[in-house]
DRENVEXFI-746896 format. One line per field, with one value per residue (C-alpha): residue number from 1; x, y, z. Coordinates in steps of 0.02 Angstrom, whole numbers. Layout:
N
num <- NUM	...
c1 <- X	...
c2 <- Y	...
c3 <- Z	...
//
This chain:
610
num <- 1	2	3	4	5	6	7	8	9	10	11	12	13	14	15	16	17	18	19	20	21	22	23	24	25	26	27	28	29	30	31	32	33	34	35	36	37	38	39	40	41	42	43	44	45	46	47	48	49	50	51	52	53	54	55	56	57	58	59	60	61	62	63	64	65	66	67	68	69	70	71	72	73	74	75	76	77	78	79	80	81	82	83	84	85	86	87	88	89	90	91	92	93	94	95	96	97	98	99	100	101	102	103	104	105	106	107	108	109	110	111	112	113	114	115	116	117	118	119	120	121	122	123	124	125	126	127	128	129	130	131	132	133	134	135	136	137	138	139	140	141	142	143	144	145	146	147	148	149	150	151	152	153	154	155	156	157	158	159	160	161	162	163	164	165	166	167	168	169	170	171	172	173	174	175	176	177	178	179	180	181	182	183	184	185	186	187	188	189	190	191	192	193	194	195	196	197	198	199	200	201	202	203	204	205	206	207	208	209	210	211	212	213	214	215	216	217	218	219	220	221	222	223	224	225	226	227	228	229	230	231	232	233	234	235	236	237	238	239	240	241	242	243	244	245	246	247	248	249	250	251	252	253	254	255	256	257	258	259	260	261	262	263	264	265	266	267	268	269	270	271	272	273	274	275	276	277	278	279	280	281	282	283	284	285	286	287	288	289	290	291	292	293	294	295	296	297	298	299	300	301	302	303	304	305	306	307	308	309	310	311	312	313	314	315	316	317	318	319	320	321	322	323	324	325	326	327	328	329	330	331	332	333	334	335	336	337	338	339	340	341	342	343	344	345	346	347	348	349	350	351	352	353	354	355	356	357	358	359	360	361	362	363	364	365	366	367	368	369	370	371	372	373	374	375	376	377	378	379	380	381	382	383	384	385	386	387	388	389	390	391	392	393	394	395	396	397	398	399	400	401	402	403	404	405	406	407	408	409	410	411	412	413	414	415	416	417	418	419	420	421	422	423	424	425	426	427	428	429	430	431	432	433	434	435	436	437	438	439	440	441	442	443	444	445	446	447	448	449	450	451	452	453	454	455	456	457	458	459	460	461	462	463	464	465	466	467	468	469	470	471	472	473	474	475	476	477	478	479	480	481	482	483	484	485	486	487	488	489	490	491	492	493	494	495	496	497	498	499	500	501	502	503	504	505	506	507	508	509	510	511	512	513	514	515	516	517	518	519	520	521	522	523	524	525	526	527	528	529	530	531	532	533	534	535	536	537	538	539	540	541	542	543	544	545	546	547	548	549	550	551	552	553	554	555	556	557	558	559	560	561	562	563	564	565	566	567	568	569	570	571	572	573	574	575	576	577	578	579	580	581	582	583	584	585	586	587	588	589	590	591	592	593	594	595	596	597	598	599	600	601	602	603	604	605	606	607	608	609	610
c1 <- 0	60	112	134	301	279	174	334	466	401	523	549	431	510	407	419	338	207	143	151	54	-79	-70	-10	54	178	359	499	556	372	343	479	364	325	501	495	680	652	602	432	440	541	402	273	346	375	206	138	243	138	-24	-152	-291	-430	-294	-283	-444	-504	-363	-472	-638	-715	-865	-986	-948	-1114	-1141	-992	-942	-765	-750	-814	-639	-537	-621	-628	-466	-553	-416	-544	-700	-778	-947	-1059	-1139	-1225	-1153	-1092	-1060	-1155	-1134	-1095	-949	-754	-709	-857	-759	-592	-651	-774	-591	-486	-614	-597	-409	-379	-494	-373	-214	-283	-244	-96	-25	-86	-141	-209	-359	-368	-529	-624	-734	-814	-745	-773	-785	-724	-752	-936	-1000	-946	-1061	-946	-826	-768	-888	-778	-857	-917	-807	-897	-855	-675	-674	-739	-600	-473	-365	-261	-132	-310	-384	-215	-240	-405	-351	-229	-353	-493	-331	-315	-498	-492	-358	-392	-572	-455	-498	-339	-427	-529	-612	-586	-563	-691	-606	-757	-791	-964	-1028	-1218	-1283	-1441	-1329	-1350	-1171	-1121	-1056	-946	-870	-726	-783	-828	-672	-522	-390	-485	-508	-339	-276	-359	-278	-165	-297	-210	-40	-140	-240	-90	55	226	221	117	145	197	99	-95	-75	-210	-237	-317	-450	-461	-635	-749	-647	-671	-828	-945	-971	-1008	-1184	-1316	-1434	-1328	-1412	-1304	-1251	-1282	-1198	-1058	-1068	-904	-766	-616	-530	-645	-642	-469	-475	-625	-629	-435	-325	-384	-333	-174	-149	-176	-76	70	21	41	-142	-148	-328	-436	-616	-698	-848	-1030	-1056	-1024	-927	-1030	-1142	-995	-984	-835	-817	-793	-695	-514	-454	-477	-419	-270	-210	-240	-252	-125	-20	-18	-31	72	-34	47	-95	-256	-381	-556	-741	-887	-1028	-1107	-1033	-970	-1164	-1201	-1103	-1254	-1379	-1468	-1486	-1378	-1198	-1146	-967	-966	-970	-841	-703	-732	-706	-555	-489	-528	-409	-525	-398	-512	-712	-816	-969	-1040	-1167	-1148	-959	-973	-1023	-904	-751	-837	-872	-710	-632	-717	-663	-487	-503	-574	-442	-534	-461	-267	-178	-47	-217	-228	-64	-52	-228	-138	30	-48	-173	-22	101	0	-25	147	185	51	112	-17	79	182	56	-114	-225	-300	-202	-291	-197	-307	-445	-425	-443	-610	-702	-554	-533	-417	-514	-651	-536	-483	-662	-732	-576	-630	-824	-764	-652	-784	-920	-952	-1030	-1136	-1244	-1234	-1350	-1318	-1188	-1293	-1154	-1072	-1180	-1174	-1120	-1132	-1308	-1415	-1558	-1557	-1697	-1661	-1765	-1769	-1761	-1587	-1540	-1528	-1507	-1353	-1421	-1463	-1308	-1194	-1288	-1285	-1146	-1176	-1173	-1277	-1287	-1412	-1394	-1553	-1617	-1587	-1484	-1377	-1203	-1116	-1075	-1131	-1280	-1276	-1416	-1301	-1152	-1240	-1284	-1105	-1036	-1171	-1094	-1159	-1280	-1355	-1535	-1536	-1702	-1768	-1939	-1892	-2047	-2008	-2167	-2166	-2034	-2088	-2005	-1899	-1752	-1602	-1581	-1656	-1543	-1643	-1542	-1629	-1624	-1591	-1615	-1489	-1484	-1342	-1306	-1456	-1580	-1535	-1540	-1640	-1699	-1849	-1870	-1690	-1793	-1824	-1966	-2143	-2074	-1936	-2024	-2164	-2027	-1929	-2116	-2136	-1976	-1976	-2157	-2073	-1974	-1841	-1660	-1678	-1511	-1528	-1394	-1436	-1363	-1355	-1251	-1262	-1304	-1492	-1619	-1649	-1669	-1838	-1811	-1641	-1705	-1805	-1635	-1529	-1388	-1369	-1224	-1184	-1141	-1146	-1144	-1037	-1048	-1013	-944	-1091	-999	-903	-1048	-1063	-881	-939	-1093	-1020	-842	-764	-678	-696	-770	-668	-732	-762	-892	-795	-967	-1057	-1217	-1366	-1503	-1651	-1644	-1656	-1494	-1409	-1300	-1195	-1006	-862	-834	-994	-1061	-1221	-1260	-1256	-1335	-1154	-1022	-863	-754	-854	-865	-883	-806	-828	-768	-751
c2 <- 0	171	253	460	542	582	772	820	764	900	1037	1074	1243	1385	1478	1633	1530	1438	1640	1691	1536	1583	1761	1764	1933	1874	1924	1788	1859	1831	1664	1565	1457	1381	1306	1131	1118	1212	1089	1087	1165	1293	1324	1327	1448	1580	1575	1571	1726	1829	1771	1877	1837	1827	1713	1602	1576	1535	1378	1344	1326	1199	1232	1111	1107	1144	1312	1408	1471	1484	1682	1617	1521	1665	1797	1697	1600	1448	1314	1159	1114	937	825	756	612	647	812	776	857	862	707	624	549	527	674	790	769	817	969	1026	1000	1090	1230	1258	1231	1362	1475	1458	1479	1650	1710	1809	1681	1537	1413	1269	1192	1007	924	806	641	526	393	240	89	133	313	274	454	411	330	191	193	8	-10	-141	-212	-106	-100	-249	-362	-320	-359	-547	-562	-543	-477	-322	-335	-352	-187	-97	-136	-82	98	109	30	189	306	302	312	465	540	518	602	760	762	716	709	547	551	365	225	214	134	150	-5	-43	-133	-109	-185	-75	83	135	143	-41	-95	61	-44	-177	-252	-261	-290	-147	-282	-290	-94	-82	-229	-122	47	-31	51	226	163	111	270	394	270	254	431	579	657	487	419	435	480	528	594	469	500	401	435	444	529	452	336	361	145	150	249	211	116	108	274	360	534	493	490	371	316	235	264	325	157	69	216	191	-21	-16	141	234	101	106	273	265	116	247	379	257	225	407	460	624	680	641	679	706	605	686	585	650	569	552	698	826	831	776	926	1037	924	984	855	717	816	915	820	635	653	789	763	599	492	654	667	807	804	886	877	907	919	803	895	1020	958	1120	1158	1028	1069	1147	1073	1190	1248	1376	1382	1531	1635	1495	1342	1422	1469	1309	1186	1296	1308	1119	1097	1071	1131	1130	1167	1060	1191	1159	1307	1447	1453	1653	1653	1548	1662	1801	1732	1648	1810	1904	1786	1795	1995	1980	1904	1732	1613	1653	1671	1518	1443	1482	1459	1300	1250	1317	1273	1078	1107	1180	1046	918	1012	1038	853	825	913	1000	1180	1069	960	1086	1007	835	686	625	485	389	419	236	159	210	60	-28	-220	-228	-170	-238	-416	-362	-324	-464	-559	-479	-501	-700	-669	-568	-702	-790	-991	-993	-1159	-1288	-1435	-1587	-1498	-1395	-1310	-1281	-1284	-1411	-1312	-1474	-1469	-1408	-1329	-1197	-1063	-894	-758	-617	-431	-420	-538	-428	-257	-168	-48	-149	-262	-100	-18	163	280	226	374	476	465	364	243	180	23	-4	-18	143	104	-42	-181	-367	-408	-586	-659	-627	-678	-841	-838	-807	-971	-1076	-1236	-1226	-1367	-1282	-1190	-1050	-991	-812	-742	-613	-664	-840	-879	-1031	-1143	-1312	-1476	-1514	-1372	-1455	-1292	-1142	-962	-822	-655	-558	-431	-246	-108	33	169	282	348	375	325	163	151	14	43	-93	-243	-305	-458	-479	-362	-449	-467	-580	-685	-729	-765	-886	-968	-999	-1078	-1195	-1241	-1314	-1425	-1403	-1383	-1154	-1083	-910	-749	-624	-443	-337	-221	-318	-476	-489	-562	-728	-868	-919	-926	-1011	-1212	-1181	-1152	-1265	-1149	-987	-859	-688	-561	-414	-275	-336	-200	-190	-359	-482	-635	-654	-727	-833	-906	-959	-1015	-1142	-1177	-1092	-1013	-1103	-980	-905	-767	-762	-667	-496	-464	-576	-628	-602	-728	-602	-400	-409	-460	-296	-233	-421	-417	-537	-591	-508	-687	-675	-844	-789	-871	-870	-802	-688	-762	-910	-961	-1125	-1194	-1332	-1512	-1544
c3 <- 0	-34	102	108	180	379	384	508	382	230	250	58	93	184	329	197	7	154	186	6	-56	70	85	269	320	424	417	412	607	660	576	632	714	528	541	538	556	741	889	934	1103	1031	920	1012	1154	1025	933	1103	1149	991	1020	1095	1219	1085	982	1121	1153	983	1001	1158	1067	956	874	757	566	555	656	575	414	345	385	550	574	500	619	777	753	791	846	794	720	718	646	778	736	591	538	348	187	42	-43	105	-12	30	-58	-28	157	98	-5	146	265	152	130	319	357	195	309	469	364	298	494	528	609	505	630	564	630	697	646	752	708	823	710	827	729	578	508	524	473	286	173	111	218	322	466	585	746	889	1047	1165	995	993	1186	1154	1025	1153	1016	1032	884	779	884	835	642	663	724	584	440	543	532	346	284	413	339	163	224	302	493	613	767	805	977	1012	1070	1213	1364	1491	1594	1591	1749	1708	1555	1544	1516	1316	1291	1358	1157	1161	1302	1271	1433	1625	1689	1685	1613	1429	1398	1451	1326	1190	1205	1063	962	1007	908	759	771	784	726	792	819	777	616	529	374	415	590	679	860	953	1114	1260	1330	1434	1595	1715	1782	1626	1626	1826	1867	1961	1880	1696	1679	1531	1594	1781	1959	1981	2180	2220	2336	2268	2283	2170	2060	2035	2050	1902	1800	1812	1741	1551	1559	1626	1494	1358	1430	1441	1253	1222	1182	1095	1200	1327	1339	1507	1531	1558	1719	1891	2031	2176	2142	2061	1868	1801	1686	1834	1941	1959	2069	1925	1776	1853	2010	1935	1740	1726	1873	1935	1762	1695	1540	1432	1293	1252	1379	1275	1340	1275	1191	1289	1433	1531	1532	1643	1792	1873	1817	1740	1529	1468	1530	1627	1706	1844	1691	1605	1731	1825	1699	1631	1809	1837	1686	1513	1370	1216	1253	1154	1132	971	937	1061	1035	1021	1177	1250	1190	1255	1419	1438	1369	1506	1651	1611	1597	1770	1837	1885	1751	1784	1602	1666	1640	1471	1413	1475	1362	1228	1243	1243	1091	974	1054	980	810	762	825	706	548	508	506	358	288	340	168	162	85	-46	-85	64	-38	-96	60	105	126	15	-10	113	247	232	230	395	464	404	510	650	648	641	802	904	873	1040	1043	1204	1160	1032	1084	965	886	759	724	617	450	300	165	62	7	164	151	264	330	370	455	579	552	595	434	290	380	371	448	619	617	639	761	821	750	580	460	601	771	809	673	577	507	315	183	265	174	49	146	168	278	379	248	92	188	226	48	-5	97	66	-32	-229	-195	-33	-28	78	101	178	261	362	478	473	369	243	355	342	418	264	322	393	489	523	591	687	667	803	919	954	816	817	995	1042	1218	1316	1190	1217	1391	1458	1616	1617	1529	1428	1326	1145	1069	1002	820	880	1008	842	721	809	868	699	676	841	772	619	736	619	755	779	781	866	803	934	837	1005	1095	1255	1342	1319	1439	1349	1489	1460	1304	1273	1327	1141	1057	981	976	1014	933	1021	862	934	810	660	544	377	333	392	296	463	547	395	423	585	560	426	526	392	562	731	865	963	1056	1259	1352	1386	1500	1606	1544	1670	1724	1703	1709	1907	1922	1862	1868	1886	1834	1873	2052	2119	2193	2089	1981	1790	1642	1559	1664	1612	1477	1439	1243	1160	1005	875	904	726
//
């Protein structure tokens, strides 16, 4: 694969030809911060030496792609912009993202002192805002894999379709440790325990590479700081009650994992810590993150999330100089960023955010952008282009769909298929839905059933590996099975949720559409193999004595002919549980070594004996 020189190692372009292709106004004496040949502290203490307050703060504040215009960034001196979920050009095509990037980073270089922007994407299983783009496993999937080598080629396959896109700032990977099952985010999870999240920090090397600035390097996020997987209740956004010790048994050491990894960023996490919001909590981001784990990078807020330190809509003075104070470098405030530099511009002209404060945001935010390259390489490389949703990675996706798939029964060894002339059944509304199979974060926040984006749904992989002399038959309600099926595979249950939408805080069972399909199949008395398509354990015990076998897929993606390879043993199953798997609802929040009696406990998984 073609590989592009390192963004740090272009020095053929003097500080002086970089102003006059851009028009900068700056003379050579004022720009030698545009040296590459300089060392990057060096460079960064004299451009922050120049800047002025309003300068500074615009490095401070990232606003939505969406709620600025390009004169926007050259008035304000925005530092960053980014997509929420969702937020997309249009075409929502590869390069309709590169020209919309370049139009805004041509917009920051027309500054006097030509600071480029950095560009964030929640790009967190593949760069799932991009129609077409590879759409890999969500997190709890990778976690049942137990595979970190395959986690860190998954960053670096995510790194170049980002960077062929133009953004350099992914805010990802999750490494929250969800203890409740009901909470919405639990598949942004790798797993219960601290060990697995930790495992999978490699993502952060294939996100950002050997080093920042190298061929399609990225700047990775570890998030959610600190707690987010621990509330009361699995209630997304809430109250995390734990001592400190458990907070720092459970919920601290992913983080210092990815620190050690070098993580670019860190997001702080919109739940509180026994009652105080982590946003405004300086003891966790300066004494601990900062200090303690001695985390040099980017410390960034979560959407909104300095306007819920008090509660109340509408963030005020207090919101702002607290979370700065508490040690948030770039503000995350996607709409009402004009008021946010004139608030913050207001406290520091007051005298209650200290300007150590702000140099210290600032000096971090331009630390990581020259480390980056982007003062050298500001434009998107289009030579990534090609990877978007290439061959390649999809190969590697499809690998890892196999890997995450977990065997949890397998009465009378239904499993694995005949591909040599079976006649198999196939139903369910999860079956030919790429839509449902990838979950939330595909192409908008939320996700949505349907055919969303290219990729290979479960019933055409099944198709796919079906031997020539197999009949694979579908009815997506399981009508028309009759006894004559050798087999017949459910592909059930959840439909796409993100965050709090998809909290559950009642019933966790399968909906009405789900329970009648699979009747219909058990009534054919033809052996039922169930494919449960969630983004956690499910509350299936009443219904699981009806299954033959049962096969946890979590959300896939893209590349459904990974379930295929183990449905047929074209790959053994490998996965274990990286959560365990409840009895009923009541039993939540349940996690390793708790005492309480699961269906399927932590780390179990089944394979084939032939």
């Amino acid at each position: 694969m073609h590989r592009s020189p390192p963004r740090s190692l272009v020095v053929g372009l003097s500080a002086a030809l970089l102003l006059a292709g851009t028009g900068g106004s700056a003379t050579a004496e004022t720009a030698d911060h545009l040296d590459p040949k300089r060392p990057v502290h060096d460079r960064v203490e004299r451009l922050l030496d120049r800047m002025t307050l309003d300068e500074k703060i615009g490095q401070m504040t990232q606003a939505e792609r969406g709620a600025v215009t390009a004169a926007d960034v050259t008035a304000y001196r925005l530092g960053s912009l980014l997509s929420g979920g969702g937020s997309v050009p249009t075409p929502n095509t590869p390069e309709s993202w590169a020209d919309m990037y370049d139009g805004f980073q041509r917009a920051a270089l027309a500054t006097p002192r030509r600071i480029p922007l950095i560009y964030g994407v929640d790009a967190v299983h593949g760069h799932n805002n991009v129609v077409g783009a590879t759409i890999f496993p969500h997190n709890i999937g990778l976690g049942a894999a137990r595979d970190p080598e395959l986690v860190r080629r998954i960053g670096a396959a995510t790194a170049e379709e980002v960077t062929g896109t133009g953004p350099d700032w992914n805010f990802a990977p999750c490494v929250c440790v969800a203890r409740n099952d009901r909470w919405g985010r639990t598949y942004e999870s790798f797993g219960e325990v601290p060990e697995l999240p930790s495992q999978m920090t490699t993502a952060v090397g294939g996100l950002q590479g050997p080093r920042l600035g190298g061929p399609a390097s990225v700047l990775a996020t570890a998030k959610h700081y600190v707690g987010d997987g621990g509330t009361t209740g699995g209630v997304d956004q809430g109250n995390t009650e734990v001592s400190e010790a458990e907070l720092r048994r459970i919920h601290l050491p992913p983080f210092q994992a990815a620190v050690r990894r070098g993580a670019g960023s860190v997001m702080i996490s919109f739940n509180s810590w026994n009652g105080v919001k982590a946003h405004g909590h300086r003891y966790l981001i300066t004494d601990v993150l900062k200090r303690e784990l001695r985390f040099s990078g980017i410390v960034v807020s979560d959407w909104n999330g300095i306007d819920q330190i008090d509660g109340q809509p509408g963030f005020t003075p207090a919101e702002v100089r607290t979370s700065i104070n508490a040690g948030i470098d770039m503000v995350m405030v996607p709409n009402d960023w004009k008021r946010f530099i004139e608030t913050l511009k207001a406290e520091v002209e007051a005298g209650r955010v200290p300007m150590s404060r702000i140099d210290d945001a600032n000096r971090r935010i331009l630390t990581k952008k020259v480390q980056l390259g982007l003062f050298e390489r500001p434009l998107t490389d289009r030579r990534y282009l090609r990877t978007v949703g290439s061959k390649e990675h999809r190969e590697l996706a499809r690998r890892a769909v196999a890997e995450s798939q977990v065997l949890l029964k397998n009465q009378g060894n239904v499993l694995p298929l005949d591909r040599r002339g079976g006649r198999i059944f196939v139903a369910g509304k999860n079956a030919d839905d790429i839509g449902n199979q990838s979950g939330g974060w595909t192409i908008t926040w939320q996700g949505s059933s349907g055919d969303i984006t290219p990729g290979t749904t479960i019933l055409e992989g099944i198709r796919q590996t079906a031997g020539k002399g197999s009949t694979v038959t579908y009815a997506r309600d399981g009508g028309g099975i009759d006894g004559s099926y050798d087999a017949a595979v459910a592909v059930v249950g959840e439909t796409p949720y993100a965050e709090f939408m998809g909290d559950r805080p009642g019933a966790m069972g399968l909906d009405a559409e789900d329970l009648a399909t699979l009747q219909r199949l058990r009534a054919s008395g033809v052996p039922v193999v169930v494919v449960l398509v969630s983004g956690r354990p499910l509350d299936i015990s009443a219904q699981l004595p009806e299954w033959d076998a049962l096969l946890a897929s979590w959300l896939p993606g893209t590349e459904g002919r990974g379930v295929a390879d183990v449905l047929f043993g074209v790959r053994k199953p490998t996965g274990k549980l990286p959560v365990t798997w409840m009895k009923d609802a009541g039993q939540q929040p349940i996690n390793r070594g708790d005492g309480k009696d699961p269906l399927f406990p932590f780390g179990y998984g089944l394979t084939y004996r032939r």
